[in-house]
C-alpha atoms as one frame of an Amber mdcrd trajectory, in Angstrom:
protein
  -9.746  11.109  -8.484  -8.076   7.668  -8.587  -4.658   6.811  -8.997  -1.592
   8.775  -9.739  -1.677   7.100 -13.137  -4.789   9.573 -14.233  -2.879  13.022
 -13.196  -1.720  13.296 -16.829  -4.857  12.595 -18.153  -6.995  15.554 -16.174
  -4.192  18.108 -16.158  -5.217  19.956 -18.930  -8.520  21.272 -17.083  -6.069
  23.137 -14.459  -4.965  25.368 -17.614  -7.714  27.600 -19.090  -5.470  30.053
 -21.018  -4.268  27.089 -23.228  -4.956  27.340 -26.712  -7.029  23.942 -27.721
  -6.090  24.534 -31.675  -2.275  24.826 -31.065  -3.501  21.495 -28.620  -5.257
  19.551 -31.261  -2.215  20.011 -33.400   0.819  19.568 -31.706   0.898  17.142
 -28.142   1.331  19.126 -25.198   4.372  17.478 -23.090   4.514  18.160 -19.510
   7.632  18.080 -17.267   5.299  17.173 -14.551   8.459  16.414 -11.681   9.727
  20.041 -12.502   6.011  21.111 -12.071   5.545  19.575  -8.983   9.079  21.000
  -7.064   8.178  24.379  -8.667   4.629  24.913  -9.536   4.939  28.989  -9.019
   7.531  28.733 -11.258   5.998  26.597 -14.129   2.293  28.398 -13.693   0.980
  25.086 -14.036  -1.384  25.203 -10.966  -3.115  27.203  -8.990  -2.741  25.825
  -6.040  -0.692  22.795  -4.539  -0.166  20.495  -1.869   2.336  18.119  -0.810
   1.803  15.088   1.714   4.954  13.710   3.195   4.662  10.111   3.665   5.859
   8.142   6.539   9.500   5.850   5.783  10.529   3.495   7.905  12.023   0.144
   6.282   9.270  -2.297   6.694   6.901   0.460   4.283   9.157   1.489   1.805
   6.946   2.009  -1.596   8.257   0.625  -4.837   8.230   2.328  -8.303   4.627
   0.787  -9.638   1.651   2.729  -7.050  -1.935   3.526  -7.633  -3.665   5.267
  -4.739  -6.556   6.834  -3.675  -7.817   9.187  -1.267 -10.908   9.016   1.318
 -12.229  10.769   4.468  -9.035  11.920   5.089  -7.139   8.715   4.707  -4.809
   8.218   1.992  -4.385   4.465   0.539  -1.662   3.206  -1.759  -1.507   0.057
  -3.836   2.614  -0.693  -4.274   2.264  -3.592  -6.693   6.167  -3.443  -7.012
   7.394  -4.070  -3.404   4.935  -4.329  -0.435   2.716  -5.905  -2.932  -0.214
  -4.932  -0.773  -2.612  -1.592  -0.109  -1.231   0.678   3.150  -3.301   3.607
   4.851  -1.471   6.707   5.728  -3.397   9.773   7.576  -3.623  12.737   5.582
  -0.327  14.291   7.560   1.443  10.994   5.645   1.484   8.607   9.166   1.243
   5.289   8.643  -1.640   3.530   9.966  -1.615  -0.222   8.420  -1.627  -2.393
   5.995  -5.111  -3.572   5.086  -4.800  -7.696   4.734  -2.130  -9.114   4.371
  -0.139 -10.846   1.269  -0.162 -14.660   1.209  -1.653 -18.255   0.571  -4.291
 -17.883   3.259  -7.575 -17.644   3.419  -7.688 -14.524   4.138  -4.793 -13.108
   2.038  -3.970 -12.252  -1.387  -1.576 -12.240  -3.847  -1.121 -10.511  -6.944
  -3.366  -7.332  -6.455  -3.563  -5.480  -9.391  -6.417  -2.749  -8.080  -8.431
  -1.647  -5.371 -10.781   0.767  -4.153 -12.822   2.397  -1.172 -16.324   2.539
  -0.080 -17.130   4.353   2.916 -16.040   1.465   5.649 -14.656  -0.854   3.124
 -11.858  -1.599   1.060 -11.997  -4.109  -2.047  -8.819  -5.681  -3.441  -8.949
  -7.247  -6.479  -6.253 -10.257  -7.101  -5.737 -11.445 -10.471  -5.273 -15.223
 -10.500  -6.241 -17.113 -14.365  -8.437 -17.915 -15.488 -10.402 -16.384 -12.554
 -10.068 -13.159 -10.690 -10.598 -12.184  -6.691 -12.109  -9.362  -4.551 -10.990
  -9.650  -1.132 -13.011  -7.079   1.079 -11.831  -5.817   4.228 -12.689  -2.796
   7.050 -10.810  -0.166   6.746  -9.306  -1.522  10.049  -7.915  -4.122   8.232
 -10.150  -7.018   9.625 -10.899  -9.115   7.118 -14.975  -9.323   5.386 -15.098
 -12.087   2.307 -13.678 -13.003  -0.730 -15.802 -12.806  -3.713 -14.602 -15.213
  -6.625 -15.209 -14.126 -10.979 -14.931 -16.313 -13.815 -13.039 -13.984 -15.563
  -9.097 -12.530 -14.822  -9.659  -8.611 -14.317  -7.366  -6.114 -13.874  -9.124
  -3.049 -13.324 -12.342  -2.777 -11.447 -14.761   0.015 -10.033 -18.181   0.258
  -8.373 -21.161   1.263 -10.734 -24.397   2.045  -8.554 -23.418  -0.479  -6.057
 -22.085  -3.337  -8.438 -18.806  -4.084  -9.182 -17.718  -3.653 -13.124 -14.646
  -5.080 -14.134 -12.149  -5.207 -17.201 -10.537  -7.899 -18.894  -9.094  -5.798
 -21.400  -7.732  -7.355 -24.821  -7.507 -11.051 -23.496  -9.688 -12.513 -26.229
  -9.029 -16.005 -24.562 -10.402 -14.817 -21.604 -13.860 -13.361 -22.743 -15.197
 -11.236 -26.129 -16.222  -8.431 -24.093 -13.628  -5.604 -22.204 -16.085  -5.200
 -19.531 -18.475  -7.251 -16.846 -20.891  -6.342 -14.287 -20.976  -8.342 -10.905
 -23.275  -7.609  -8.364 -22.647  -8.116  -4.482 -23.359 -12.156  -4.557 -20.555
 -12.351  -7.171 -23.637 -13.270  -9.820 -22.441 -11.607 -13.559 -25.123  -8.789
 -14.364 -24.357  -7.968 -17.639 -21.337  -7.122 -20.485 -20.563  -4.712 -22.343
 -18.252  -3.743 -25.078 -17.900  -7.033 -27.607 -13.616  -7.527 -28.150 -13.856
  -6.671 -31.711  -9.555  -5.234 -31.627  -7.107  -7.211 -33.406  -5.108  -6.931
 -30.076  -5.300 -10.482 -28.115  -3.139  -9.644 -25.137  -3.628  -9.223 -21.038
  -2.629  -5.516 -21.357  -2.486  -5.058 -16.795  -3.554  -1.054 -16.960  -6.028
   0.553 -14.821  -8.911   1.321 -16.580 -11.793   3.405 -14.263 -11.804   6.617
 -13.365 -14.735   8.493 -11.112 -15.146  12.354 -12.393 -18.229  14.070 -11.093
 -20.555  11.361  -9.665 -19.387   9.469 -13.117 -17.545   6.266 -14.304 -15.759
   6.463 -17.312 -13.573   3.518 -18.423 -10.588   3.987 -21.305  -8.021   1.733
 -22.289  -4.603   1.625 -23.866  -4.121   1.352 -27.759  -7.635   2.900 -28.030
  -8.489   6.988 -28.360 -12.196   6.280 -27.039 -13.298   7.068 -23.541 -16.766
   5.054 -22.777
């Protein structure tokens, strides 16, 4: 499951005894830091794990982080302070930092996403009117840079193509999503911008639950 952002959302399947009437009617709020130093106590899970991470001065994580986890690696997105995605082993060592931030040619600036496939990680930069995937080994050597006509900020792969969101920025294109293939050549679009909203809203929008994408966005109770 992607990024901590989505915990809230999936929660609800750890809790079969809940009553989905009393649900529908009233929001369920979740104290999910007391959960998390206590979960015996609060019955919320079954089961749970904590990962330590690695601190040292020169990795210190700020307060805005999306991660994800693969083949045993863990990789974080701190959009607040390192500005760029670290690895960490799944005992919470640091390994690296996978590109680096700059004006390069091979670095970035302003990631707003990423994600893993098997060998590779893709970070999308956000740079109007036009957005970036920078792909890298997960050794950190650097692959290519793909360029989009379009400022994303949220992407994900669908069946080996990239799909990305421009949310409710109406001057940037009337559709919330586009699909890319490999060459950086536009596919397809989906969803016409039909909201009165006209606004960049920066939220990550794709999330992978059993083999499938689903996409959701802010301001909107629909999950596509």
């Amino acid at each position: 499951m992607k990024h901590f952002s989505f915990i809230l959302l999936f929660i609800s399947f750890l809790f079969p005894n809940l009553d989905s009437d009393k649900i529908d009617q009233k929001m369920l709020t979740i104290d999910l830091g007391a959960a998390l130093e206590n979960p015996k106590k609060t019955n919320l899970f079954s089961e749970a794990h904590y990962i330590k991470l690695e601190s040292n001065p020169d990795i210190l994580l700020g307060g805005n982080l999306y991660f994800e986890t693969h083949d045993d690696k863990i990789y974080i997105l701190d959009r607040q302070d390192q500005k760029a995605v670290l690895e960490f082993n799944n005992k919470g060592k640091f390994i690296r930092k996978i590109g680096w931030t700059g004006g390069g040619p091979e670095e970035y600036q302003n990631a707003v996403d990423f994600l893993v496939r098997k060998d590779t990680v893709d970070i999308l930069v956000s740079s109007y009117p036009n957005s970036v995937i920078y792909s890298y080994l997960n050794t950190g050597a650097f692959i290519g840079k793909k360029t989009l006509p379009y400022p994303a900020y949220s992407f994900q792969m669908v069946e080996n193509n990239y799909a990305i969101s421009t949310n409710y920025n109406k001057s940037a294109s009337d559709f919330h999503v586009h699909l890319f293939n490999n060459n950086g050549e536009e596919l397809s679009k989906f969803l016409p911008n039909n909201s009165q909203l006209d606004m960049p809203a920066e939220s990550n929008c794709f999330s992978i639950c059993n083999g499938e994408t689903y996409y959701f966005e802010p301001f909107n109770n629909k999950i596509f």
